[in-house]
Structures are given as structure tokens and as C-alpha cells.
BATIPA-735362 format. One record per residue (C-alpha): x, y, z; chain; residue in one letter. Coordinates in nm, 2 decimals. Layout:
<rs>
- X	Y	Z	vovo	fise
- X	Y	Z	A	A;
...
</rs>
This chain:
<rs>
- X	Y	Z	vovo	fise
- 0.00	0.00	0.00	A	X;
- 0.20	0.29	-0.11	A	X;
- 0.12	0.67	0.02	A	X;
- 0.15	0.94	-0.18	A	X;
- 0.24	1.27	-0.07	A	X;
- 0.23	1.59	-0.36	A	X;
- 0.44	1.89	-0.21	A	X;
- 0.68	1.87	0.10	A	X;
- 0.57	2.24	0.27	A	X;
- 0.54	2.15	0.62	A	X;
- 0.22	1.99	0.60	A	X;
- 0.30	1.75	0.39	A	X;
- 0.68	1.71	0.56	A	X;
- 0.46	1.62	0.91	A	X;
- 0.24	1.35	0.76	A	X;
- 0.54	1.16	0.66	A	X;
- 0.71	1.18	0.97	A	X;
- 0.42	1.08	1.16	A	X;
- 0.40	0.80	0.93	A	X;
- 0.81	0.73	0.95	A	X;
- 0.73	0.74	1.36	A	X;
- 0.44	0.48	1.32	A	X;
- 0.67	0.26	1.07	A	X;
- 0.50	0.36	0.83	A	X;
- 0.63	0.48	0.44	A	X;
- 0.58	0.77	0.27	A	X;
- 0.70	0.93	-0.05	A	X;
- 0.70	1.31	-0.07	A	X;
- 0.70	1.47	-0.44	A	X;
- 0.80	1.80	-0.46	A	X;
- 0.81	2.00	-0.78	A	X;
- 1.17	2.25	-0.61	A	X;
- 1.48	2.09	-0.78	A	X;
- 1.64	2.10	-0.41	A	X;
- 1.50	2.23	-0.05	A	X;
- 1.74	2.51	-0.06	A	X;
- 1.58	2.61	-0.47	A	X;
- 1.41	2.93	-0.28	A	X;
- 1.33	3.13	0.02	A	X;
- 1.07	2.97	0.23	A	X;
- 0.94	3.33	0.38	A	X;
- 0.91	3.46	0.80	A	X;
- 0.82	3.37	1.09	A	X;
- 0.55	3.16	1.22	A	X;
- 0.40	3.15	1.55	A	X;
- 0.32	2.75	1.66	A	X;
- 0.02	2.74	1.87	A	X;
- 0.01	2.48	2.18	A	X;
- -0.28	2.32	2.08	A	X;
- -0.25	2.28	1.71	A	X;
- 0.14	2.34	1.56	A	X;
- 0.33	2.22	1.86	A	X;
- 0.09	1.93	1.90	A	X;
- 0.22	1.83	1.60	A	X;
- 0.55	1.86	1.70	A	X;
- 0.47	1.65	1.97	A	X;
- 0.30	1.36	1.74	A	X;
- 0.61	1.40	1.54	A	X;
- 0.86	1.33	1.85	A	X;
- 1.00	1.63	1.76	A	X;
- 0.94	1.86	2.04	A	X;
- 1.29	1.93	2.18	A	X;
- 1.44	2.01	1.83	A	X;
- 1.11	2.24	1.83	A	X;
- 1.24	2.42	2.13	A	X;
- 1.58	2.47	2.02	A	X;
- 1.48	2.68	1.71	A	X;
- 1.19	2.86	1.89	A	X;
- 1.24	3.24	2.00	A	X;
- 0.97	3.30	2.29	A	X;
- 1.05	3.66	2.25	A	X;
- 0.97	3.67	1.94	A	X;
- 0.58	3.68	2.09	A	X;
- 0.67	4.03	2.19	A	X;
- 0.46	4.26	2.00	A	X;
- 0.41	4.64	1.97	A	X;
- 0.07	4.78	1.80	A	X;
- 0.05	5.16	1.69	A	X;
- -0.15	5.37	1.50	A	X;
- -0.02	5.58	1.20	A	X;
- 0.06	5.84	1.36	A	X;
- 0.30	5.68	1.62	A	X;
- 0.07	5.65	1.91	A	X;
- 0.14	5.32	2.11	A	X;
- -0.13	5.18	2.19	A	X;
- -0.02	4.83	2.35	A	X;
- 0.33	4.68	2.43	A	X;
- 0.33	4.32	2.53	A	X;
- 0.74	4.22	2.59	A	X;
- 0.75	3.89	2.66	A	X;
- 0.92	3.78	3.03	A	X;
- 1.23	3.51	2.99	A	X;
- 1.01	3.26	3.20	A	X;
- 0.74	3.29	3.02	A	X;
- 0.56	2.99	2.86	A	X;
- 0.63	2.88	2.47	A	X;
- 0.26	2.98	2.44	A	X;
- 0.35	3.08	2.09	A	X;
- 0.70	3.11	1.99	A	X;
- 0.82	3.25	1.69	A	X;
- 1.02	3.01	1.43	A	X;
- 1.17	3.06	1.11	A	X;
- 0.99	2.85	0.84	A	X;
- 1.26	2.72	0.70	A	X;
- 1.43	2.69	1.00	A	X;
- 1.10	2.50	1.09	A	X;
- 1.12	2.30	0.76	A	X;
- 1.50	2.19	0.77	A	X;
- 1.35	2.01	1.06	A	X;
- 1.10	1.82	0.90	A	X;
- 1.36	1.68	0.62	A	X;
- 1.61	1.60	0.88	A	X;
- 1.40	1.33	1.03	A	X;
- 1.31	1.19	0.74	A	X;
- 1.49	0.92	0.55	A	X;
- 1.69	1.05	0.22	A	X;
- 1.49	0.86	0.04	A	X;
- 1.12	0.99	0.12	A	X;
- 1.15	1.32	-0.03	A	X;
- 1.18	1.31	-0.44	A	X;
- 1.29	1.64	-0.54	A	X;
- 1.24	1.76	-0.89	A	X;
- 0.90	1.63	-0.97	A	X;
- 0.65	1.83	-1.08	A	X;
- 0.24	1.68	-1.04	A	X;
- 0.03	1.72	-1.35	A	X;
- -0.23	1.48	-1.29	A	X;
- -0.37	1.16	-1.18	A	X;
- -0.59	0.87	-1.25	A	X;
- -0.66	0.54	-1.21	A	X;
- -0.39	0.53	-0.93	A	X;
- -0.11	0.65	-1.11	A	X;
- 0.07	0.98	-1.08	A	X;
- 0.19	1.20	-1.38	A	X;
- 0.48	1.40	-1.35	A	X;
- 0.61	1.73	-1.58	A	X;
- 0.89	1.53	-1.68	A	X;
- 0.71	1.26	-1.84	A	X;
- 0.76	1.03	-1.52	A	X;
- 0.51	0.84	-1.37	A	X;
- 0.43	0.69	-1.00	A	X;
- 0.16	0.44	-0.85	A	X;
- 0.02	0.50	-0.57	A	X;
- -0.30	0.42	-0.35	A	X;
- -0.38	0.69	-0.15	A	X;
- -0.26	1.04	-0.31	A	X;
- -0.24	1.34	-0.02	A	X;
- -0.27	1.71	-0.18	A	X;
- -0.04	1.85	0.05	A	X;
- 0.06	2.11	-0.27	A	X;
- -0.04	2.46	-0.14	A	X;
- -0.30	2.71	-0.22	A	X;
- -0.29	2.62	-0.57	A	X;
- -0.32	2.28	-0.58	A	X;
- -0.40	2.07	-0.89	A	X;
- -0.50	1.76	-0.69	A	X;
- -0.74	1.98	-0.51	A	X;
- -0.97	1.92	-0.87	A	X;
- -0.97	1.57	-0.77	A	X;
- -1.22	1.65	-0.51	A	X;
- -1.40	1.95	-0.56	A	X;
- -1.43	2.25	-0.82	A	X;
- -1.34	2.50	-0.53	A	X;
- -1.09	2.78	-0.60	A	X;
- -0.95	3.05	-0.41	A	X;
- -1.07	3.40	-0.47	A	X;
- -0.93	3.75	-0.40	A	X;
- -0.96	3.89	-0.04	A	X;
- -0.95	4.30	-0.17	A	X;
- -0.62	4.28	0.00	A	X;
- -0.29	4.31	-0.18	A	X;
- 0.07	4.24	0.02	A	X;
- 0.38	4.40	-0.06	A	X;
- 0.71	4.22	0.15	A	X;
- 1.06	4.42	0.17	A	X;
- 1.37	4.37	0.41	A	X;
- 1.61	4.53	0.61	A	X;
- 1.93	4.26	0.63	A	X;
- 2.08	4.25	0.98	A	X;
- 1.89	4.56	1.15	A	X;
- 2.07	4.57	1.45	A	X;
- 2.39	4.63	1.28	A	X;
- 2.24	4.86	1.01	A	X;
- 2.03	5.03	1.12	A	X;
- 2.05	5.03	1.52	A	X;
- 1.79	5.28	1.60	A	X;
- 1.53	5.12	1.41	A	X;
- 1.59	4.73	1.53	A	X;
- 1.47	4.93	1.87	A	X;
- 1.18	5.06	1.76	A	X;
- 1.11	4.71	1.63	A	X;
- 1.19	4.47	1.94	A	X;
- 1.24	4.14	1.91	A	X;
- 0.92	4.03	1.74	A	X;
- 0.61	4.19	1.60	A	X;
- 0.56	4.58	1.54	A	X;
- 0.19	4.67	1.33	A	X;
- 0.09	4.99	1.24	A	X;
- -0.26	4.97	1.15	A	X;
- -0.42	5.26	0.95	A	X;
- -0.72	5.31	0.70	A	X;
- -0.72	5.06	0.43	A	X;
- -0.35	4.97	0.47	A	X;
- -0.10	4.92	0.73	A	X;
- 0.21	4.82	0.80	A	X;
- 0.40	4.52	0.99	A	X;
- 0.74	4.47	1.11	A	X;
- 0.85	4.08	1.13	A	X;
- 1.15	4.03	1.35	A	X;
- 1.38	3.68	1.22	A	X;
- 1.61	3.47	1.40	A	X;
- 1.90	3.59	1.13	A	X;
- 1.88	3.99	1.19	A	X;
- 1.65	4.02	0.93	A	X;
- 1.38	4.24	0.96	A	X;
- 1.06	4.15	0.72	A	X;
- 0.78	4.42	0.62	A	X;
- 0.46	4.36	0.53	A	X;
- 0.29	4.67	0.35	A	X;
- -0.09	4.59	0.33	A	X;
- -0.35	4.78	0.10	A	X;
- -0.70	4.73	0.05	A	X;
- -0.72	4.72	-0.34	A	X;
- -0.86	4.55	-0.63	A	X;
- -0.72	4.26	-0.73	A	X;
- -0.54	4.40	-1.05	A	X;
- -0.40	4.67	-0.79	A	X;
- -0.05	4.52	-0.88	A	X;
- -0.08	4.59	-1.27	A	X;
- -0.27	4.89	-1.23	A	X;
- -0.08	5.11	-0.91	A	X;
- 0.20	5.23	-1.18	A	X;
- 0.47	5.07	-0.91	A	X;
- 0.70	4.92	-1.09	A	X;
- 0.78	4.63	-0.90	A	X;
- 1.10	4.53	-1.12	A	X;
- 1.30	4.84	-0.99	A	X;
- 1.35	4.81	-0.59	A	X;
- 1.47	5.18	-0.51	A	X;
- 1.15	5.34	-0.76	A	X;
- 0.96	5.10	-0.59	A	X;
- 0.99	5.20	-0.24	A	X;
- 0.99	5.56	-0.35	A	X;
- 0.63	5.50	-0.48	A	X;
- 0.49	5.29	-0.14	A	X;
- 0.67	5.55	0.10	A	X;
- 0.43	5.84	-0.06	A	X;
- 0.12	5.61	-0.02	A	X;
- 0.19	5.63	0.36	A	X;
- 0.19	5.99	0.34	A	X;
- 0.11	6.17	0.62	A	X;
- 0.22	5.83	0.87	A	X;
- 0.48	5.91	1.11	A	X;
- 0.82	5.99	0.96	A	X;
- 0.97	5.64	1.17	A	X;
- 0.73	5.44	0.95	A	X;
- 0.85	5.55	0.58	A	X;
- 1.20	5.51	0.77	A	X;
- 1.16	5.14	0.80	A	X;
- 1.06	5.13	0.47	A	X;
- 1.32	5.36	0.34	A	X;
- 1.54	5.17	0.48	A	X;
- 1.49	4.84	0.34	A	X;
- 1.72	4.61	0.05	A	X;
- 1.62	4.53	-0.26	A	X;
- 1.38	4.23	-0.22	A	X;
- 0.98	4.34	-0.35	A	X;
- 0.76	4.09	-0.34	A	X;
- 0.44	4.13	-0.44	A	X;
- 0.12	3.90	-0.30	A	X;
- -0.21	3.89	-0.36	A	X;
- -0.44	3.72	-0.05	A	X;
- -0.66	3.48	-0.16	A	X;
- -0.85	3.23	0.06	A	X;
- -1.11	2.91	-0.04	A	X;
- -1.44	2.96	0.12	A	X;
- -1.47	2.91	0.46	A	X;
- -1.61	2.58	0.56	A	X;
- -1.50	2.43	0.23	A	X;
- -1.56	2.02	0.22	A	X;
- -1.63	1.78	-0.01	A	X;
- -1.77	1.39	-0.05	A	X;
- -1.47	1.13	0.09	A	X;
- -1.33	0.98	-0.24	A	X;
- -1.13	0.69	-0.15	A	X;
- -0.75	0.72	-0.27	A	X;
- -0.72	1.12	-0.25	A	X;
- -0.73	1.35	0.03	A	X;
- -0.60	1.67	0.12	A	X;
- -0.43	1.92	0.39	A	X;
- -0.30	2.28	0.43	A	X;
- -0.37	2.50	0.24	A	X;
- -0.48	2.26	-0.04	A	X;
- -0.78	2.19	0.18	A	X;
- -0.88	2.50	0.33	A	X;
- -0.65	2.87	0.25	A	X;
- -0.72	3.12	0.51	A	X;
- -0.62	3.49	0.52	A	X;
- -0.25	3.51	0.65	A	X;
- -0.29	3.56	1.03	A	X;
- -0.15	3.31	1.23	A	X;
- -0.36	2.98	1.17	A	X;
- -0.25	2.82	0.84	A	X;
- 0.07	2.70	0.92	A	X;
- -0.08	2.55	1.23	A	X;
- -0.37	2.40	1.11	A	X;
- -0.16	2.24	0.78	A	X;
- 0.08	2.08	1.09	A	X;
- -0.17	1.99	1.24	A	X;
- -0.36	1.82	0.95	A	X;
- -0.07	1.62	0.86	A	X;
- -0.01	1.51	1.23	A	X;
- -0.37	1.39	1.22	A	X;
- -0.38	1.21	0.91	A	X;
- -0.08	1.03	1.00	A	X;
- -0.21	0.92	1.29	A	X;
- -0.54	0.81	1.13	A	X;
- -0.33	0.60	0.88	A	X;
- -0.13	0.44	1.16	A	X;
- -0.46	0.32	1.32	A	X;
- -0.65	0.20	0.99	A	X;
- -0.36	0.04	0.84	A	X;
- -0.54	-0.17	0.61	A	X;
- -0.82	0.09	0.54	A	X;
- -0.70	0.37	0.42	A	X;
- -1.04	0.51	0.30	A	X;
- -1.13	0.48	0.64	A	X;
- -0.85	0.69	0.80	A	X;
- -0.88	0.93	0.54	A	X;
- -1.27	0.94	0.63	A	X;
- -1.19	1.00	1.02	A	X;
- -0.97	1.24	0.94	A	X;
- -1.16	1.41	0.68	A	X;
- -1.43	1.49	0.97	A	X;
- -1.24	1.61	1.22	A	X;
- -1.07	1.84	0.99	A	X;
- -1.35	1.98	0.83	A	X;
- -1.52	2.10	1.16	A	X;
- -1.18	2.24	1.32	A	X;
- -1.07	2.40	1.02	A	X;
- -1.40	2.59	1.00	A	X;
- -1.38	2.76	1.33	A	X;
- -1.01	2.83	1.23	A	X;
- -1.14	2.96	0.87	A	X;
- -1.43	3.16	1.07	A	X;
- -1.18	3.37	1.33	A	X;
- -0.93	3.42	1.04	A	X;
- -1.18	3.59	0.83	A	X;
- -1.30	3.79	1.14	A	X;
- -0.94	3.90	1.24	A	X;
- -0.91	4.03	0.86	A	X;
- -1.18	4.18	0.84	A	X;
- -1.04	4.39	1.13	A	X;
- -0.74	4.47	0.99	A	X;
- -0.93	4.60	0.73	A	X;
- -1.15	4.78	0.87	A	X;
- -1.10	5.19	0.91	A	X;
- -1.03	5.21	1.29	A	X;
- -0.80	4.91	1.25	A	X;
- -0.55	4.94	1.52	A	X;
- -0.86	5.05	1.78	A	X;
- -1.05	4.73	1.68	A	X;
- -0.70	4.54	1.73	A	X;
- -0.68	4.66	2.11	A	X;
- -1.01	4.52	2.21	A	X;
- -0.92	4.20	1.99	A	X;
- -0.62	4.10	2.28	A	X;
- -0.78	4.31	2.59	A	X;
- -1.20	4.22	2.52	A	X;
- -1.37	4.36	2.82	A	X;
</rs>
């Protein structure tokens, strides 16, 4: 009985070490030549109860902890025009409530505890039928139970339902600042050591600190979703870029358009696009998916946890249907449906605060209700 896993992001990576933990193999197929072929982005914060549970499932908790940065739940919220209006710094003692790691960091992980073998770089999923997988290259691979593990847009998602992700109205630019504290001092102290927003009217603005030095911004507009082809930015030159974002933040406090000012060359534009919320289909025996495959939420803390989580899950169903997988992938398919939903539900809620006009006021009552 031979699983099948399309795309080794860390939902993926977790099923097949659950499965490696419970004897069980896996083969990963993953359409990068090599897990260094690109940058796998920021931070993430691992919740107890979904990311770090899979951690646990995965035997993998102290390796966890020794890439985790508890500071890095510090967090600093302002409004635009550089009133603070919460400060959380996070004490030494403190719980590993919800650390900070670096993705890849997080995803270097995953491979290491895997066998060489299970991850097959260099093949890129076309399509499948009749239990057989078809690769870009003109390579094919059997399999009996096919895992869509391969990201927001996933082509074995059209195995199971005609569900694609639409436009939020919000558009992400990301920039840099390489090794803050050295560069640029007085702004890695206006930072801290983990999350700085600035929430205005339609947009905002997000400082990401990373276990390298690096600094990551996230400049968020409310815009259509041809806001990238239409803004007159050009993208493709760095220094006119930033030129052309700093004067949409006109009127911000001057330390604001300094971060950005400040920043390298890296522009990366991002649409946000989620599947609806509640998405679920009929079980199909043979396929399933996880992560963002299965259910693509606004970027707010709960995808990389839920996608973890999924793949801990499934792996564990697998390990106690053996010789059913349509089963396991039944059970699992039910639990995931339901607590990806509520997960789906606050992450559209939380969004729809950050875009709301008095962002940064709804914000404050988000983490003090009452």
C-alpha cells in the first residue's frame, strides 16, 4: 500500500514523519529541484494546541524548542501616527505559548527526520488517475492513496471538488532590512524582538522580526485585485519601488517611511486569496487533502498551524486504519472539516479587522476584550 504525498511544505513534511514514527512509508513529491531552490518566507507562530501538538506527534518537540524564539511573541501595536497603543514584551520565563520560528528553519527540521529517500525532489504533479501519478517530466508513480499537500494552488485539489481560491480585496507588498541591529540600530529598537503593526485606514504596515537579523515588512493595501498591474509601481526596480509605497503612507509618522526607506532590494508582491470558509467535499477513497490545499485562510497566524496539524492527524489516522485507508482518510476528513472551519471563521473575522477603518482601535479590544 504505497502513500503518496504531492508537495513537501510543512504539511506535507509532518504527515510523513508521523507516518516514518508509526513505521509507516511515505514518498513526498516535490516540484523545487532541491529544498534550498528558494526562500521559504518569515516567521511563524506555533500554537500549543495545534502546531506544537504536532510537534509532539512528530517526536519532535525538543528540536522544536531549540529553534523557537519565545521573545519573538513580543509585540508592539501603533496607529499611523506613532501612538502606542499596546506593548506586550515577553518575560524570559514565560511559557512557549506561541514562539516564533523561522519557516525554514521549521522545515529543515522536517527533512532531517526523514529518511533521504522519502522526499523526491524535482517532480513536478500534473495529474492523476486510475492510481497512477503524472509528473512534468514525463515520469510516472503508483500510488494508492494520493495526499494534496501542494499549497493554495493545488491541482490535486480538482480531484475532489471545483473550489478555488478568490481575492480577499487585500494586496501584500514584502521588503527587508538585512541585519537591523547592525544597520540600522535605531530602528531594530523601535522594532523589538518580534512583531511591530501599524494599523491605518485601508492599509497598514507590519514589522516581522527573524532569527537571522532580518527584519521583514509587510505593507498591506486594500485594493482591487489587479491593484498590482494597475498602481504604476513598478515592481522590477527596488529603489523606484519603495519611493512610490513611501508616498502612499503619506502623512504616517516619519519612523514608519524610515523602515521602509530603509529596506534592500527584495519586492515581493502577494495577492491574499483564501477558499471559502467551511470548504468540504464527499470522501473519495484514494485522495485526500491538507493545508492549504484543503482550506487557505487569510494570513494571520492559523494556516501554518492548522496544515501541521492536519498532517499530524492524518498520520495518525493512517497508523490506526492500516489496512483501510479510505477509512483513515474518512476520520480524518471529519475532524478536519469542523476544526478547520472555526479556524477559517476567526481568520476571516481577524481580517476583516485589519481592514477595517479604525483598524489598530478594533485590534486593542481583539487581545484586551472587556
Amino acid at each position: 500500500m504505497t502513500i503518496t504525498i504531492v508537495g513537501a511544505g510543512l504539511g506535507g513534511l509532518a504527515l510523513a514523519r508521523v507516518l516514518h514514527v508509526n513505521g509507516i512509508d511515505a514518498v513526498v513529491y516535490e516540484r523545487e529541484p532541491s529544498r534550498d531552490a528558494r526562500g521559504q518566507g518569515g516567521m511563524l507562530d506555533l500554537h500549543a494546541g495545534t502546531g506544537q501538538r504536532a510537534m509532539r506527534e512528530a517526536g519532535l518537540t525538543d528540536e522544536f524548542r531549540a529553534i523557537a524564539r519565545r521573545e519573538g511573541q513580543d509585540l508592539r501595536l501603533l496607529e499611523p501616527d506613532g501612538t502606542l497603543l499596546l506593548q506586550e514584551d515577553t518575560p524570559e520565563d514565560a511559557p512557549l505559548d506561541r514562539p516564533e520560528v523561522d519557516r525554514a528553519d521549521l522545515r529543515n527540521l522536517l527533512l532531517n527526520s526523514l529518511p533521504e529517500h522519502a522526499v523526491r525532489w524535482g517532480h513536478a504533479f500534473e495529474h492523476a488517475d486510475k492510481g497512477l501519478l503524472h509528473f512534468a517530466d514525463g515520469s510516472s508513480a503508483t500510488y494508492d492513496l494520493l495526499v494534496g499537500a501542494d499549497g493554495a494552488d493545488s491541482l490535486v485539489r480538482a480531484l475532489l471538488t471545483d473550489a478555488r481560491p478568490t481575492h480577499t480585496g487585500q494586496n501584500v507588498v514584502e521588503l527587508g532590512i538585512p541585519d537591523i541591529d547592525r544597520t540600522h540600530p535605531d530602528l531594530a529598537a523601535m522594532v523589538g524582538r518580534g512583531n511591530y503593526w501599524v494599523l491605518g485606514n485601508g492599509q497598514s504596515l507590519s514589522a516581522q522580526r527573524n532569527g537571522d537579523g532580518r527584519v521583514r515588512i509587510y505593507l498591506s493595501f486594500c485594493t482591487a485585485e489587479d491593484w498590482f498591474e494597475t498602481s504604476g509601481i513598478p515592481f522590477d526596480d527596488p529603489a523606484a519601488a519603495r519611493a512610490r509605497l513611501i508616498d502612499l503612507f503619506n502623512g504616517w509618522d516619519s519612523r514608519f517611511t524610515a523602515l521602509i526607506a530603509a529596506c534592500d532590494h527584495t519586492v515581493l508582491p502577494r495577492s491574499i486569496t483564501t477558499l471559502p470558509v467551511g470548504l468540504t467535499w464527499p470522501s473519495k477513497p484514494g485522495v485526500t487533502l491538507l493545508g492549504d490545499a484543503a482550506h487557505l485562510m487569510p494570513p494571520v497566524g492559523q494556516g501554518a498551524n492548522m496544515a501541521l496539524l492536519d498532517g499530524a492527524l492524518l498520520g495518525l489516522a493512517l497508523a490506526a486504519h492500516p489496512d483501510s485507508f479510505p477509512a483513515a482518510a474518512k476520520e480524518y476528513e471529519r475532524e478536519m472539516f469542523e476544526r478547520t472551519s472555526a479556524a477559517g471563521r476567526q481568520s476571516a473575522r481577524i481580517q476583516k479587522i485589519l481592514m477595517s477603518p479604525d483598524a489598530s482601535r478594533k485590534m486593542l479590544a481583539f487581545f484586551q476584550p472587556g
